[in-house]
C-alpha positions, 0 to 999 in steps of 0.5 A, a space after each residue: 709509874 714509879 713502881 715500874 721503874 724501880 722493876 725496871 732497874 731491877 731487871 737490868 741489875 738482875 741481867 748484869 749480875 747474871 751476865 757476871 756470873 756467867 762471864 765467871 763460869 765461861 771463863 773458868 770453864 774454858 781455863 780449866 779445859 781447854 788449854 790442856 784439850 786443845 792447847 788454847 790459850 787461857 782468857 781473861 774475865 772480859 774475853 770470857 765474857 765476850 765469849 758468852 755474849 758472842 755465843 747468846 748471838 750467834 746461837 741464841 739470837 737477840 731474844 725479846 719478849 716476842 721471840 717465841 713467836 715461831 709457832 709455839 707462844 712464850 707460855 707453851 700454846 700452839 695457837 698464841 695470839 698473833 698466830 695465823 692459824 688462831 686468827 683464821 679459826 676465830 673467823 670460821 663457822 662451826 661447819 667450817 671448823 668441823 671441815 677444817 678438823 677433818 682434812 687435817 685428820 685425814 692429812 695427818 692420819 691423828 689429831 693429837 697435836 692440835 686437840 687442846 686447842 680444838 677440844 674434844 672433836 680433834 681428840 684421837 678415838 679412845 681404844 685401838 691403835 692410832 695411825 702415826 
C-alpha cells in the first residue's frame, strides 16, 4: 500500500515538473516569435503556462487512462477490451464468425485491417493485386 503511494506522488511530481518545463518552453517560444511576427505581446511564466493548459483542453482533451477508447485501445489494438465489435465476436459460433468475415470482405473489398485480429482467415490472398 505503501509502495503505491509513493507511485502516486511520483506521478504527479513528474506531471508538475513537466508541466514547468512546458510552461518555459511556450513562454520562451511565443517571446521569441510572436511579437516580432504578429506584434503581440510578451507573456509572462503563469500566462505561458495557462497558454499550454488552455491548448491540452481545447485541443487535447482532459485525457485519462481510458480515453483512447475511440476504436483503437491505449496499446494500439483495434478490438481492446470494452469494445463492442470484440464483445459480439466472442459470442459468435465459428460458422458466424466465418460469415461475419465474409461480408466485411465483400463490403471492403480486402480485409487487411482486421487480419491481426481474425488471423489468417481475414488475411488478403497472397499474389496478385488487392482491391482498395
Amino acid at each position: 500500500m505503501k509502495e503505491n503511494i509513493k507511485f502516486r506522488f511520483a506521478g504527479i511530481g513528474i506531471v508538475l515538473a513537466m508541466c514547468a518545463v512546458c510552461g518555459v518552453a511556450v513562454m520562451l517560444l511565443w517571446n521569441a516569435l510572436l511579437p516580432g511576427i504578429f506584434a503581440l505581446p510578451q507573456i509572462s511564466y503563469p500566462q505561458g503556462v495557462g497558454l499550454l493548459i488552455l491548448a491540452r483542453l481545447l485541443f487535447g482533451g482532459i485525457g485519462g487512462p481510458h480515453a483512447a477508447r475511440g476504436g483503437v485501445g491505449a496499446d494500439g489494438r483495434l478490438f481492446h477490451r470494452g469494445n463492442k465489435l470484440r464483445e459480439k465476436w466472442l459470442n459468435m459460433s465459428e460458422e458466424e464468425r466465418k460469415e461475419f468475415i465474409e461480408k466485411e470482405k465483400d463490403f471492403h473489398g480486402r480485409f487487411s485491417r482486421f487480419h491481426e485480429f481474425f488471423g489468417d482467415e481475414g488475411k488478403p490472398e497472397q499474389g496478385g493485386a488487392q482491391k482498395c
